[in-house]
N, C-alpha and C positions, 0 to 999 in steps of 0.2 A: 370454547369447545374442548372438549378431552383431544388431549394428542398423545393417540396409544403410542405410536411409533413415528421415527424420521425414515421408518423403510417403508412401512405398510399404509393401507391405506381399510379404512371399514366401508362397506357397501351394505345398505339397512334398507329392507323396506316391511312394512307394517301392514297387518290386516287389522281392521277394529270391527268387532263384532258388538252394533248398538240394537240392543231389541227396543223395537218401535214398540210407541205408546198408543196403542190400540185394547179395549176393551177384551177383545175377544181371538183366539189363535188365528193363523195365519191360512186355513185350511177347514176352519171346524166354528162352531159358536161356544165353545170352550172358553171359559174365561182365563185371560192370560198374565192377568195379577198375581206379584210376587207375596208371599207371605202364608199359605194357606196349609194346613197338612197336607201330609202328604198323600198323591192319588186321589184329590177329592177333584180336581180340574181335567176330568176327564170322559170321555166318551166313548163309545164303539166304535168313529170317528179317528178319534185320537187311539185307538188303542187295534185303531188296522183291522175290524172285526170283517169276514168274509161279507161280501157285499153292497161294504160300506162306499161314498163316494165321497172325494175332496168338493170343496167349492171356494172359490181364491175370496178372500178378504181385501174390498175395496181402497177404506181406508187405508192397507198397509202398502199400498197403492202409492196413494195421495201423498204420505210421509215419504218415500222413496222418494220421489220426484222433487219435495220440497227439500231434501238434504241435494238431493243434484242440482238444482238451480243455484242454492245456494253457496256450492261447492264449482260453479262454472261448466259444469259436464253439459255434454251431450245428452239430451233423453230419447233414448230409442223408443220407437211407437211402435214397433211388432214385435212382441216377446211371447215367448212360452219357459216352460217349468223344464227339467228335467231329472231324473231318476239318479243318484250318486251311488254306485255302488258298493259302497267301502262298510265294510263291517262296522252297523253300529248296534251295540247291546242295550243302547237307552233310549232304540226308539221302536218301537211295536212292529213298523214294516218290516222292518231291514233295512231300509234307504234310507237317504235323504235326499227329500223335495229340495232343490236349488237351481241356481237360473245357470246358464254355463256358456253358450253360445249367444245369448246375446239377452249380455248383464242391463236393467234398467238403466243405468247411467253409464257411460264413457267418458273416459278425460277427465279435463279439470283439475284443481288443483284447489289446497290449503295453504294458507298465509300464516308462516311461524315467525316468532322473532325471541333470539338470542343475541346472545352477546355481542354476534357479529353482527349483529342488525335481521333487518324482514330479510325474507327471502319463503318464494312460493314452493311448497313441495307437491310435484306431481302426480295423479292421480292415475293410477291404471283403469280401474271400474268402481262403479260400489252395483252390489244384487242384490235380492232379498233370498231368504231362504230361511228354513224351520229349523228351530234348535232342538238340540236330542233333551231326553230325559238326565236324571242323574242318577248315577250307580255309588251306591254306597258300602264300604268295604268292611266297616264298623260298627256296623249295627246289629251282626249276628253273629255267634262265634262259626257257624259252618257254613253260611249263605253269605251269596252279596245279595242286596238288596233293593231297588230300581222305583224311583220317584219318577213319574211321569209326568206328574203338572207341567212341565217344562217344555214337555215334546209338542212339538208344534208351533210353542208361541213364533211371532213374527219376529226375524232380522235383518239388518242389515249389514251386509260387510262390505266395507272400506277398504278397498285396497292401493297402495301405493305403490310407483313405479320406486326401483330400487336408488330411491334419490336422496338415501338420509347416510349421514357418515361421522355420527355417534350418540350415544347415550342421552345426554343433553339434547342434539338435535330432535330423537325421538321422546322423551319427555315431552318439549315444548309443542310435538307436531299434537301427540295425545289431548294434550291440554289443551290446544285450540279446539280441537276438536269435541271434547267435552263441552266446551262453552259453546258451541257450535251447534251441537245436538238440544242444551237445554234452550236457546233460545228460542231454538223452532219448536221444540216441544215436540220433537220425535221420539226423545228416549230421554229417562229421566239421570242418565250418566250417573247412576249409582257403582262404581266397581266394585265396594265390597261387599253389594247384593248381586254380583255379576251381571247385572243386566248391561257393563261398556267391559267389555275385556279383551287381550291384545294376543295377538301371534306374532312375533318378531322373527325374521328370516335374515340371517347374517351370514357372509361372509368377508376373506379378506382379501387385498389384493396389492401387488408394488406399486407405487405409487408411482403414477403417469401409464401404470397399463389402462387397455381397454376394457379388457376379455376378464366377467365373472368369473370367482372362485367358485368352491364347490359350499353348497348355501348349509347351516344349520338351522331349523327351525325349533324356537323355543314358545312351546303351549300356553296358553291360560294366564298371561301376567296380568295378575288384577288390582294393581295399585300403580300409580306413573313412578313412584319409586323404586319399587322394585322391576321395573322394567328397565330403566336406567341402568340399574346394578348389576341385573343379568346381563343384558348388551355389554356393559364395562367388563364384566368378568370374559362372558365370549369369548369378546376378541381378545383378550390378554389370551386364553387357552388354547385361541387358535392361530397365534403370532407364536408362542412357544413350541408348541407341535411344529410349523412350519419352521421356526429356526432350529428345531432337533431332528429336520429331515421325514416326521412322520407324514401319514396319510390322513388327510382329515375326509372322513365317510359323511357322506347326506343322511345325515341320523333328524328325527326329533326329540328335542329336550325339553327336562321342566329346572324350574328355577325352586332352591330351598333357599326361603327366606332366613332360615336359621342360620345356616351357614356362608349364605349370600352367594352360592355355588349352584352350576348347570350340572344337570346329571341324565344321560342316556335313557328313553322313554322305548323308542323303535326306531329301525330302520327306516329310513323315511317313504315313501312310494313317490312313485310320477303320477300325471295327473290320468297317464292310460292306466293305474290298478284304479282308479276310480268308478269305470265302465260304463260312461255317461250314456244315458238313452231318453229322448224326449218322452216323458210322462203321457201315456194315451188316455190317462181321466181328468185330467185337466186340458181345455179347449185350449189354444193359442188364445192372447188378448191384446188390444189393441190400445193407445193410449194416443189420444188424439189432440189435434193441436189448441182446440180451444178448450180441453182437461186443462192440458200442461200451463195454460195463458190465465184460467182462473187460480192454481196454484203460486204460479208467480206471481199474480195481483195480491193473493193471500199471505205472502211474506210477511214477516216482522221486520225493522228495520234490525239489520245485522252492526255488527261492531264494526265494523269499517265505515259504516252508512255514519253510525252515531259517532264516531270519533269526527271525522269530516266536518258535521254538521256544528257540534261543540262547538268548533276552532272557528268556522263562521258565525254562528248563532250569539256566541257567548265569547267571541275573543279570546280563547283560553289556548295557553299553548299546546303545542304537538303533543309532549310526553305528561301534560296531566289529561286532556283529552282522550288520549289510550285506554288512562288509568281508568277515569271516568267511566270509561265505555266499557270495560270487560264484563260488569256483572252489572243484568237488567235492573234488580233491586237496587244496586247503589246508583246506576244513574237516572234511574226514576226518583229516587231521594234528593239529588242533585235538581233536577228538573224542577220539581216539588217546591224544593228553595229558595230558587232562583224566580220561580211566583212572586214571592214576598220579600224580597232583594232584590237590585240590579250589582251588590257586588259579586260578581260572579269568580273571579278571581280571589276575593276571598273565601268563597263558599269552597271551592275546588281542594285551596290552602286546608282546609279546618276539615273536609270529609277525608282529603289523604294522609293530615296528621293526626290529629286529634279524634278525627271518630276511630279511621279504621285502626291505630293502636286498641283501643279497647277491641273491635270486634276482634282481632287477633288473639288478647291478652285473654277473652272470655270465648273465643274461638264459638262467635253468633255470627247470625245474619245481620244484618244493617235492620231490617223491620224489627227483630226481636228486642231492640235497645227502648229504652223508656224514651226518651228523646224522638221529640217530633220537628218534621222540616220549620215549618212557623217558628216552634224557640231555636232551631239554629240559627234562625235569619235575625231572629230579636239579639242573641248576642254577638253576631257578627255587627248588627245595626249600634248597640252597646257601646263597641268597640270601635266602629267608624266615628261615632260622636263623641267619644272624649270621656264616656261618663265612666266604662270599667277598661282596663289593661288589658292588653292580649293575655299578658302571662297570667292574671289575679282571673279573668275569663277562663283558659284554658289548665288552671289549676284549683281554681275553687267553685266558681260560678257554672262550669261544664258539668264537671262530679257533682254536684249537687242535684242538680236537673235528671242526669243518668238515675240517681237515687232514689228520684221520687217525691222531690223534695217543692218541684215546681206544683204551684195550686194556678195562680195566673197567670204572669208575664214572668218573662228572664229580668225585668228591670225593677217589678214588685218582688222578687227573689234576691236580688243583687242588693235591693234596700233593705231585705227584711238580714241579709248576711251583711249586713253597712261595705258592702265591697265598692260604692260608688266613689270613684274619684275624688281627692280633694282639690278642685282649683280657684278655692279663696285664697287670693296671691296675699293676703296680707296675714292669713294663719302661715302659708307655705314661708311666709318671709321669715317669720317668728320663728322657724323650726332651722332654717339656712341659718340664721345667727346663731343658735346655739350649737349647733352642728361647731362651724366653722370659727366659733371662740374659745370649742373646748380646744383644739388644734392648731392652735397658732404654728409650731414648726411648718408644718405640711403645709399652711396657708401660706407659709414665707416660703418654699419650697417653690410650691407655682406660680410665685411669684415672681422667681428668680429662672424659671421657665421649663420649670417639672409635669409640660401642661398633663402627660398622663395622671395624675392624680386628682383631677377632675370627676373619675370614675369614682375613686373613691367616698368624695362629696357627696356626688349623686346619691352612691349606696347609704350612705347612712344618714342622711333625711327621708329617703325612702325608708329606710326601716324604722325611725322618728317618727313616721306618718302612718305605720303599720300598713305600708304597703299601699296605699291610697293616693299617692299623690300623682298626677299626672306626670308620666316621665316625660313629655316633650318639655310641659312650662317649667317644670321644675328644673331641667338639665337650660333655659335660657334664664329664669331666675338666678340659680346658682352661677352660671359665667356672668350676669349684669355684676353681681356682686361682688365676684372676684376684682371686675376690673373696678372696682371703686377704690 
């Protein structure tokens, strides 16, 4: 964890704004797909026209509910909308539809782990509410210019109790949560399409007090990076202001990525310049317990579920079990393999080394690679019987297969590259002699009880054998022979 200060202490809590995966706005049957030009996602509806009426979108319902279950909250069953009165220029009404008295979920909490291990961070609420349009400053030399696609569609914001205390911690709380959102298939956790973007509200405090500082709010951070870096920068600016005596004001901020610096946005408001008032075109709705009981049936098994299960199912420890579980594609791959394999422990070994280097190094998904579960388990199975080497497998027989190179089995591959082991003990014998006559010093050496040089033996009838020869028989060949 960053340790800004041995005086101060950070107090962080986090909004995340996921727009839920629904077909159509949150309000409207406007489509609420990213990607389209601009102003073509819109209606009389969406566009506030005199007479027009809302009607709530059930689905974005259904998704709200299924991130609070999932998330341990409470579901409130009697909600209504209410009216935000805060100047927005990018959205037709003038308000914003959002929930305020009594947000769909309460409570609950998010499971992080850093450095210092898990640790639950708390949840204030999560609500839903409609996103504004976008105003673009660039597009005209005299006007600004206002994309509406946007107004309307459905969100959800995640808010936390102020229970995070740096950078890092906020990082890793985002990124659960990102992995959080796609399992359930709430929001597609895009941030540099904005559809998962964060507000971070910071302040600082001595360390052992109780009593909040005076909070900064920084806007829009759309990458877990640079959220990080803003929070880091923050509080360094507002530990120095407090050791120079200044006044640190309730302002909002934005973060410049270029410079890796916060810069003054506005004054910040309380939540009375908001001028909340319950919405009179949208009815109150009620969300009932056998709704809430078929959503919960409707879950996906979450990562905590599938780590759990791994360590039972499959014997595999704690911290590859984790690894396993964070992304449904790699442990559906994992699952897949262990079909046609029971060594599962090696399977676990070979997707945390050997595959995901590559999807790193190629920076893919695990489906996108040429490699199928069936040949992973062929040369796992390979390598349990003696015929090819871990390393001659995970250096030549793996890249090959990635290539495209495999037609039918990992073992018709492994012959047609002759990478099959040699353990004809009487060719292997043949090659130990010559090894071990060109060297006579060395040979009288460990003899005389230089047993380290044993290693050296091994290496070069292995490189005698071009790499083929079985390292176990050959490292018990080479010692019978010594002692003769």
């Amino acid at each position: 964890m960053t340790d800004y200060s041995e005086k101060y202490e950070a107090v962080i809590g986090l909004e995340v704004h996921a727009q839920l995966l629904t077909k159509s706005k949150l309000f409207c049957g406007d489509a609420a797909h990213f990607g389209a030009e601009p102003n073509r996602h819109i209606s009389p509806i969406t566009l506030a026209h005199p007479g027009t009426l809302p009607k709530l979108n059930k689905e974005a319902i259904e998704l709200a509910v299924r991130m609070g279950l999932a998330c341990n909250c409470e579901i409130e069953q009697k909600n209504y909308f209410a009216r935000k009165h805060y100047f927005y220029p990018d959205l037709p009404k003038g308000y914003q539809l959002s929930q305020h008295t009594t947000p769909v979920c309460k409570g609950g909490f998010v499971k992080i782990i850093t450095a210092q291990g898990e640790r639950n961070i708390q949840l204030n609420r999560i609500h839903m509410e409609e996103d504004a349009g976008k105003s673009m400053h660039d597009q005209h030399d005299l006007y600004s210019v206002v994309d509406y696609n946007r107004a309307g569609v459905p969100l959800i914001e995640i808010v936390t109790e102020p229970d995070l205390h740096s950078g890092d911690e906020a990082a890793a709380y985002v990124t659960a949560v990102r992995k959080l959102v796609r399992t359930l298939h709430v929001c597609d956790g895009n941030m540099e399409e904005g559809s998962l973007r964060c507000d971070a509200n910071i302040s600082i405090r001595l360390k052992g007090e109780q009593k909040l500082g005076i909070k900064v709010e920084i806007k829009n951070l759309n990458s877990i990076r640079f959220l990080k870096k803003a929070i880091d920068h923050e509080v360094m600016r507002m530990i120095a202001m407090k050791e120079k005596g200044e006044t640190i004001v309730q302002q909002t901020r934005g973060f410049n990525p270029d410079t890796e610096t916060t810069f003054a946005i506005r004054t910040k408001e309380d939540a009375d310049d908001y001028r909340y008032m319950a919405d009179p075109d949208l009815p109150p709705f009620i969300i009932t317990k056998e709704f809430i009981q078929q959503v919960r049936a409707s879950l996906p098994e979450l990562a905590e579920q599938k780590k759990q299960r791994f360590q039972q199912q499959y014997a595999l420890p704690a911290y590859d079990a984790a690894l396993l579980s964070e992304e449904n594609d790699v442990a559906a791959f994992f699952e897949t393999t262990a079909t046609h394999t029971a060594a599962y422990k090696q399977i676990a070994n070979w997707i945390l080394g050997p595959v995901k280097s590559v999807l790193n190094e190629q920076a893919v998904e695990i489906g996108q690679l040429a490699l199928q579960p069936h040949q992973l388990a062929e040369i796992i199975q390979l390598v349990e019987e003696g015929k090819v080497s871990y390393t001659v497998a995970a250096q030549k027989l793996f890249p090959a297969i990635l290539n495209g190179q495999a037609i039918h089995s990992a073992l018709e591959l492994a012959q047609q590259l002759n990478l099959i082991q040699e353990r004809n003990e009487d060719a292997l014998q043949q090659l130990i002699d010559e090894v071990l006559g060109s060297m006579p010093d060395k040979v009288a050496e460990y003899k005389k009880g230089k047993k380290g040089l044993i290693g050296l033996f091994v290496g070069e009838v292995m490189k005698a054998s071009k790499g083929k020869a079985d390292p176990k028989l050959l490292n018990q060949l080479v010692t019978q022979k010594l002692l003769n």
